[in-house]
C-alpha angles and dihedrals in degrees: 000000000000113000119201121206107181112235092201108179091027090075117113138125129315088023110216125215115195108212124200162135148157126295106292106016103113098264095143103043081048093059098046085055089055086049086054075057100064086252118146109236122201098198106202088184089047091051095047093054083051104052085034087049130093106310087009110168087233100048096085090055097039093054094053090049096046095022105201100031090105148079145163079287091061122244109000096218100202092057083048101043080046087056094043107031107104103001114105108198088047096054089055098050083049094056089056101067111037096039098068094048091055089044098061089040085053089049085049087047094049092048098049079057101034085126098048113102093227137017134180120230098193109199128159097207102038099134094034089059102029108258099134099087093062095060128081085228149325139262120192128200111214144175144168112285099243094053084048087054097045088049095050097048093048086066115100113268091004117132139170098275088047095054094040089053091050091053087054095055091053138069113255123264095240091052086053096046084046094055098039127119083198130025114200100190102203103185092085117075116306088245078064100049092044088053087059097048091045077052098056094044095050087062088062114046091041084067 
């Protein structure tokens, strides 16, 4: 079910809807349904494997500061996620460098559509790092926690440990949910999940 909370004065335009949700949840089939939609997506997964990549503009930094994590591929992230998850001090180095560098290709995003009445700013962490106030409202993807599960270990080179770390590093399902102007619940049939989206998108271009 998709649930509305009216954000009022944060209209403006482009109006600019924040999507996200933990690891697992169907964030990034639900933008590209929003995409289906006519819907701008700024895809902040999508721009760090392109600066980490081959050629990447943060490979070199990132290879003097965690000297072994690349190759003639870019930056190899299982070497990188072995290095930061949990270690504290490392992911936020890590942050920083990365961070910035999605932040100024999101401005560029924002202005190429600065006409258009709604864009997405999909972004996985956007209450852990604070995201969350520079966007008009929030749709979180959500699903029950044994189909999340199912869908992370079926990812190359994922286990257990590794899902259970990356939990921890997020904030739970139910605080999102709590928090969100929309809830797209994916664990129903994709059709489902594509009605609330068309749902979402129709609030915004009728303003």
């Amino acid at each position: 079910m998709t649930h509305y909370k009216r954000p009022g004065s944060r209209l403006r335009r482009p109006f600019i809807l924040g999507l996200t949700g933990s690891i697992g949840m169907g964030k990034s089939t639900a933008a590209t349904m929003f995409e289906r939609e006519g819907v701008p997506v700024f895809d902040a997964d999508a721009e760090v494997h392109r600066l980490q990549g081959p050629g990447g503009a943060l490979v070199e930094a990132i290879e003097a500061r965690f000297p072994g994590t690349t190759g003639p591929g870019g930056v190899d992230r299982q070497k990188l996620g072995a290095r930061v998850l949990g270690h504290p001090h490392e992911l936020a180095a890590l942050e920083a460098i990365v961070h910035p560098a999605v932040g100024r290709a999101q401005k560029r995003f924002l202005a190429r559509h600065r006409a258009r009445p709604v864009v997405v700013l999909d972004i996985p962490l956007l209450f852990e790092k604070g995201g969350w106030h520079r966007v008009g409202a929030i749709a979180v993807v959500s699903a029950p926690l044994w189909m999340q599960r199912k869908r992370v270990l079926r990812r190359p080179g994922m286990t257990n440990a590794k899902f259970k770390a990356i939990r921890h590093l997020q904030v739970p399902d139910r605080v999102k949910r709590a928090r969100a102007d929309f809830v797209i619940e994916t664990g129903r049939p994709k059709s489902e999940t594509h009605r609330q989206i068309r749902a979402i998108t129709s609030c915004f271009r009728a303003r």
